[in-house]
NUTI-425602 format. One record per residue (C-alpha): residue in one letter; x, y, z. Coordinates in steps of 0.2 Angstrom, whole numbers, plus 2048, in hexadecimal, padded with zeros to 3 digits. Each point is the difference from the previous one (the first is absolute). Layout:
<rs>
AXYZ ...
</rs>
This chain:
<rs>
XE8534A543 X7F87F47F6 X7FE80B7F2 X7F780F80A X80280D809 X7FA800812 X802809810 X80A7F880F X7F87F480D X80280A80D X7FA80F7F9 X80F809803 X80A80E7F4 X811809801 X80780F7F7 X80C7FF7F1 X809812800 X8088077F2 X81280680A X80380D7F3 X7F380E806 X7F77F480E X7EF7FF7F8 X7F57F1801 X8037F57F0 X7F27F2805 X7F97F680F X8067EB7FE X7F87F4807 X8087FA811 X8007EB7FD X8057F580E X8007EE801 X7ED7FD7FE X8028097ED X80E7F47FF X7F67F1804 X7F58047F3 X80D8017F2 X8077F0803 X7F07F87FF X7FE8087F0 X8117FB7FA X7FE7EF806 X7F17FE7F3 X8088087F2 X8137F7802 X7F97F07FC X7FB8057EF X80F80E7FD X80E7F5806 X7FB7F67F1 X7FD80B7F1 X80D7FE7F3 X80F80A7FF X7FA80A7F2 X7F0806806 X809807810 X80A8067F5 X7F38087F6 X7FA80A811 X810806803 X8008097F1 X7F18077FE X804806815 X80E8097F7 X7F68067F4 X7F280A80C X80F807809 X8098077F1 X7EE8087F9 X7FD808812 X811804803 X7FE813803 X7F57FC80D X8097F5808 X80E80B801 X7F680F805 X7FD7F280F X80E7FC806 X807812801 X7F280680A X8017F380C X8147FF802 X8068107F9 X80C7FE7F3 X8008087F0 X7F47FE7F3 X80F7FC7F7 X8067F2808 X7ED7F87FF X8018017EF X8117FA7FB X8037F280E X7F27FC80C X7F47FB7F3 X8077FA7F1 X80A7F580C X7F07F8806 X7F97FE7EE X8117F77FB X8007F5810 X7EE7F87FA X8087FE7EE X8107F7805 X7F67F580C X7F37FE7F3 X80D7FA7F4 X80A7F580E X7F07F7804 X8037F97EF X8117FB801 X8027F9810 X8057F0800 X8087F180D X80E7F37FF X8017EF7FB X80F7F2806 X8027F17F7 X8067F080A X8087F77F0 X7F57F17FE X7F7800813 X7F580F7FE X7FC8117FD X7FE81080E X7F58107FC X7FB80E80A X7EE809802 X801811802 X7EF804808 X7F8810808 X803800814 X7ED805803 X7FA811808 X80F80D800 X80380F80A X80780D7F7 X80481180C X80680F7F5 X809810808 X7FC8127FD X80E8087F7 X7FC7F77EF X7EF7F9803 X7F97F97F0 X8127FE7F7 X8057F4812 X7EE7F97FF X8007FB7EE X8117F8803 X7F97F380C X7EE7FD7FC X8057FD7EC X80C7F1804 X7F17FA80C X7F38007F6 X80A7FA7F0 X8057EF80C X7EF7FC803 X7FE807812 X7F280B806 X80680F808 X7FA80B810 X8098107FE X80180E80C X8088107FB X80880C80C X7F480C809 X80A80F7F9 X7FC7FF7ED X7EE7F4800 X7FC8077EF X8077F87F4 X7FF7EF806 X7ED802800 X8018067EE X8087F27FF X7F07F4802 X7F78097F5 X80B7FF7F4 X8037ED803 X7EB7FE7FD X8018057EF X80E7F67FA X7F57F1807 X8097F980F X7F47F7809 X7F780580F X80A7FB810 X8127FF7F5 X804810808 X7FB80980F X806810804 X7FD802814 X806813809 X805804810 X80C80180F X80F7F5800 X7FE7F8810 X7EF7FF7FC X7FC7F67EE X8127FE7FD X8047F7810 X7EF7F77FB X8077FA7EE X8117FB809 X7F77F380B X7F37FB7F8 X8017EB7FF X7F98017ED X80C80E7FB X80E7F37F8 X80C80D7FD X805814805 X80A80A7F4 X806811808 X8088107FA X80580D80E X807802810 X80E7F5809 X7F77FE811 X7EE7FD7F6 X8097F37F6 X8097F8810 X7ED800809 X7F97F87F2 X80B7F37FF X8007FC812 X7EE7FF800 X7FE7F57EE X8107F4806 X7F67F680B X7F47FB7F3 X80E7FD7F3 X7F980E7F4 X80B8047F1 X804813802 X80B8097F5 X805811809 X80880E7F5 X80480D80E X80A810802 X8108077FC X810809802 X80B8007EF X80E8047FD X80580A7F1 X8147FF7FD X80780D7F3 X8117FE7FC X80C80E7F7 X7FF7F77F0 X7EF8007FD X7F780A7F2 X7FD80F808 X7F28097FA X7F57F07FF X8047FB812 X7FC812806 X7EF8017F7 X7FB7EE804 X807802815 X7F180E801 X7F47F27F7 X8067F380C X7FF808810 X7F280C7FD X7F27F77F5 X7EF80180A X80880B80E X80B7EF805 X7F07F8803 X8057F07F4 X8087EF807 X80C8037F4 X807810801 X812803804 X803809813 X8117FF804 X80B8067F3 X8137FC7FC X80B80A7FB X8137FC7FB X80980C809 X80880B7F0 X7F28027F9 X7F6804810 X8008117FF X7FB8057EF X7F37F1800 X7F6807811 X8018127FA X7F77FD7F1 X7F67F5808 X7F981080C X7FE80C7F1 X7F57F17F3 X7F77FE813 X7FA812801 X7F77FF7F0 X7F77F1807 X7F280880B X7F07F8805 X7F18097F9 X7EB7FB7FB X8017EE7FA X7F28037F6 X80D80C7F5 X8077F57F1 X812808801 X8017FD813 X80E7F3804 X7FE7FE812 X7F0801809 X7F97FB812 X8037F280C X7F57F6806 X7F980880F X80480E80D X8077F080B X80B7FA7F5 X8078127FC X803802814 X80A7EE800 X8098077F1 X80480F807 X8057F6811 X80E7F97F7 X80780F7FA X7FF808810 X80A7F1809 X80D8037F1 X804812808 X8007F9812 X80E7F67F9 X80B80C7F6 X7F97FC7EF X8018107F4 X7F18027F8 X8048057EE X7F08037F9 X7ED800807 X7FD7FB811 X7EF80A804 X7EE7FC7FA X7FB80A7F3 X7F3811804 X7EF7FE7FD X7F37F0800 X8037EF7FB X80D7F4808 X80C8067F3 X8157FD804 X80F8077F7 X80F7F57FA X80B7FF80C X8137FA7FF X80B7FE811 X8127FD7FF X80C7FD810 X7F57F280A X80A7EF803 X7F97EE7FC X7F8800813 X7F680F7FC X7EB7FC7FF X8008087EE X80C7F47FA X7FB7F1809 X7EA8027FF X7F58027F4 X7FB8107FE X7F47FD7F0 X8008157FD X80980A7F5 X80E80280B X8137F67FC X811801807 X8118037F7 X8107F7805 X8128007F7 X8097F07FF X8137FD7FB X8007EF7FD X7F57F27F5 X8017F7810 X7FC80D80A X7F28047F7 X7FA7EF800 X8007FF815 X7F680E7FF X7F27FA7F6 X7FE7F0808 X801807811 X7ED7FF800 X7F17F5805 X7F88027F0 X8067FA7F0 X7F38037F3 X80980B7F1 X80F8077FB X80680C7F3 X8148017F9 X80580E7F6 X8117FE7F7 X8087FB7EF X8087F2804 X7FB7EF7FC X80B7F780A X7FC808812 X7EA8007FB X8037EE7FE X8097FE811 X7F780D80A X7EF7F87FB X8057EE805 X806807810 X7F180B805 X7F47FB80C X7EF8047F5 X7F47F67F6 X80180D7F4 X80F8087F7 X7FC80E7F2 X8128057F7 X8018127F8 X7ED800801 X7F180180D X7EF7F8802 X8027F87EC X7F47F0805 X7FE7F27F6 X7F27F7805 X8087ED7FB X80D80380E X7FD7FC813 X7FB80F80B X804802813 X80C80180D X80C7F780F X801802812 X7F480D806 X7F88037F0 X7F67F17FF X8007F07FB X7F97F67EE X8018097EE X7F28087F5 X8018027F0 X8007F47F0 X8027ED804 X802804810 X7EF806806 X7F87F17F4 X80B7F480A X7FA80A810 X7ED7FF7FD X8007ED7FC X8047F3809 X80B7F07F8 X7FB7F07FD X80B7F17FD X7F87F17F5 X80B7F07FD X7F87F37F3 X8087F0800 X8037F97F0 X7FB7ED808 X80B7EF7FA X8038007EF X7F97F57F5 X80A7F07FD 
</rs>
C-alpha cells in the first residue's frame, strides 16, 4: 500500500497453510475496511496523475512488471505451490509465465487501444474518449492466484485506473510478491495496493466502498451473486467470471488417441480445481465402452504425490475442507447408484491430497452432474444421439466452456452454435488466445475478460459531437 509494506489497522493476522503436509507457510495481515480506507486515499492522490500518463509509459511499466516476474519466476512458483499445492510443474509451465504474458499483452494493448469516430456528412463529426473508470476493485480466486490476478489488474492498470486488489486468503503469496515486484518496475506509490484478508471482511469492504468505481471478480457463483446484489444499488460496473459445469462431448469419430490423452488433461489438471476443466463427460454410446476403460487404466497412473517433486502431475487441494466437500459429493454419488470406477477415497497419509475419480451410471438430476464440484472428481455418461447429446450438456445452470471431440466439420460447426457456453474449444482444451473474449452465460457470470473486452470493461465511454457550424457563403 502506497508503496510499502505495513501491518494491518487492527493489528490483526491469520494463518496461510500449506494443505499439502499442514504446515505454517506465513502469517498475512488481516485488513478490513479501515486498511481499505487508507488505500483509496492513496489511490485517490495517485489517479490524478496516472490516469494521465501517456500510453506508452504505462506501457513501459507493464513490461518491465513482466520482466521482474519472468527473472523471479522460480520463486514465484515455489510460492504458489506451497500455498495451494499443485505441482511444481504446473507453477512453472502455467501459473507464472501466464501472469508474465498477461502484463505483456496489456502492456502492448495500452498502445493500441483505440475509439471510434462517425461522420454526419457535412453537419459534424462524433468521437469517443475511452477513459479510465477511477479506483477498481479487482478480487482474484485461489486456484490460480497470480496467473487470475495478473489477468485483471494488467488490463486496469493499462486503461489508467488505480487498482485495490485483494487476493484470496488461501494463496496470499504471490499477490504480495507481487508489490514488490510492481516497486521495481516503477509504478507509482498508490497505483496498486495489495490489501489481505477475509472475504466478508475487506472483500465485502472493496464491494461497497462509494470510491471503488468498479469490482471485477473470479470465483464462486453465490460470492459473484452477493457481490453483485451489494454493488447493483450503486450502479458499480462488475464483471463476474464464476464457476462451471462443462461438458465434454466425445463422439465415435473423433481421433482417438488425442481425445483420450487430452480427456485426462481436461478433467484432471490442478485436481479439477480450474473453472475450466471438463466434469461431466460425454460419451457416444459405441464408443462408450472402450473410451471409459481406457480412461480408468491412464487414471491409475495419475496419483497425487509431494508437489514440490518436478514429475508430480497431480498434487493437493486446497485445504482439508475442500477435500471433505469433494469427498461429499462422491459420497452422495453412491447413495444414488452411481458406480464409482476409479478413486473415491482420500489418499493415506498427510496433506489434503484426492485421487482422480471417474463415476459413471448417475442421471442429469444427480448433484455430481448438476454442482460444481471444483475437485478431481467427473462423471461419465453415453449418448446415442447429436441431439441427445446436446440436451444433456445444456441441462445446466452454468454455461461457461465446452469441449467437442470429433472429425467432423460440419457437426463442430452446428454443435458449437447450439451450445449454451461462452466458450467452445473444438478437438482441443484450454488453447487461450488472449485477443478473444473470456467468460461465461447463465450462472457462470456475467461481462468478458480478455483482449478488447476488459480494455472496454475498465474505461468508461465518452461521446463528443463537434458541430461543423454554417458554412461559409
Amino acid at each position: 500500500m502506497g508503496g510499502s509494506y505495513r501491518p494491518a489497522v487492527g493489528g490483526r493476522y491469520f494463518e496461510d497453510i500449506n494443505p499439502a503436509n499442514g504446515k505454517l507457510v506465513a502469517h498475512i495481515a488481516r485488513s478490513d475496511a479501515a486498511d481499505l480506507q487508507l488505500a483509496v486515499d492513496q489511490a485517490q492522490d495517485a489517479f490524478r496523475s496516472w490516469s494521465r500518463t501517456t500510453p506508452e509509459a504505462r506501457a513501459e511499466i507493464l513490461y518491465a512488471i513482466a520482466g521482474g516476474i519472468a527473472r523471479r519466476g522460480e520463486e514465484f512458483a515455489l510460492a504458489e505451490t506451497l500455498d495451494t499445492g499443485k505441482p511444481i510443474a504446473f507453477s512453472r509451465s502455467v501459473d507464472i509465465p501466464r501472469a508474465a504474458a498477461n502484463f505483456r499483452f496489456f502492456a502492448a494493448a495500452a498502445t493500441q487501444f483505440a475509439s471510434e469516430a462517425h461522420e454526419m456528412p457535412g453537419r459534424a463529426i462524433n468521437y469517443t474518449l475511452r477513459q479510465p473508470v477511477g479506483i477498481v476493485g479487482c478480487i482474484a480466486p485461489w486456484n490460480l492466484p497470480l496467473y487470475l490476478m495478473s489477468w485483471k489488474i494488467a488490463p486496469a492498470l493499462a486503461a489508467g485506473n488505480c487498482v485495490v486488489a485483494k487476493p484470496s486468503e488461501w494463496s496470499p503469496v504471490t499477490a504480495a510478491m507481487l508489490g514488490e515486484v510492481c516497486n521495481e518496475a516503477g509504478l507509482p506509490p498508490g497505483v496498486l495496493s495489495v490489501l489481505q484478508g477475509l472475504g466478508p471482511e475487506i472483500g465485502e469492504a472493496i464491494v461497497d466502498h462509494p470510491e471503488v468505481k468498479a469490482i471485477s471478480f473470479t470465483g464462486g457463483t453465490l460470492t459473484g451473486a452477493r457481490i453483485a446484489s451489494r454493488a447493483a444499488p450503486a450502479f458499480k460496473k462488475t464483471s463476474l467470471e464464476l464457476g462451471g459445469k462443462n461438458p465434454c462431448i466425445v463422439f465415435a469419430d473423433c481421433d482417438y488417441p488425442r481425445t483420450l490423452r487430452e480427456i485426462e488433461r481436461l478433467a484432471f489438471s490442478n485436481s479439477g480445481q480450474i473453472c475450466l476443466c471438463g466434469s461431466r463427460i460425454f460419451v457416444e454410446q459405441s464408443l462408450y465402452e472402450r473410451l471409459a476403460a481406457d480412461l480408468v487404466e491412464a487414471l491409475a497412473k495419475l496419483q497425487p504425490a509431494d508437489p514440490l517433486d518436478p514429475a508430480t502431475r497431480l498434487g493437493a487441494l486446497i485445504s482439508e475442507a475442500h477435500l471433505q466437500k469433494v469427498h461429499g459429493y462422491v459420497e452422495r454419488a453412491r447413495l444414488e447408484g452411481g458406480n464409482i470406477l476409479c478413486g473415491g477415497s482420500r489418499m493415506p497419509g498427510a496433506g489434503a491430497f484426492y485421487p482422480p475419480t471417474l463415476i459413471e451410471g448417475l442421471g442429469p438430476e444427480s448433484a455430481c452432474n448438476l454442482e460444481e464440484i471444483f475437485g478431481p472428481v467427473a462423471t461419465l455418461q453415453p449418448f446415442a444421439t447429436e441431439e441427445e447429446a446436446l440436451e444433456l450438456a445444456n441441462h445446466s445452470t452454468y454455461g461457461l466452456a465446452a469441449t467437442l471431440w470429433t472429425e467432423n466439420l460440419s457437426r463442430a460447426h452446428r454443435m458449437a452454435s447450439a451450445l449454451q457456453t461462452g466458450i467452445v474449444w473444438v478437438n482441443t482444451w484450454l488453447l487461450r488466445d488472449l485477443r478473444t473474449p473470456f467468460g461465461g452465460v447463465k450462472h457462470s457470470g456475467t461481462g468478458r475478460e480478455g483482449g478488447w473486452e476488459a480494455m472496454r470493461f475498465f474505461t468508461e465511454p465518452k461521446n463528443v459531437c463537434i458541430n461543423f457550424g454554417p458554412r461559409n457563403a
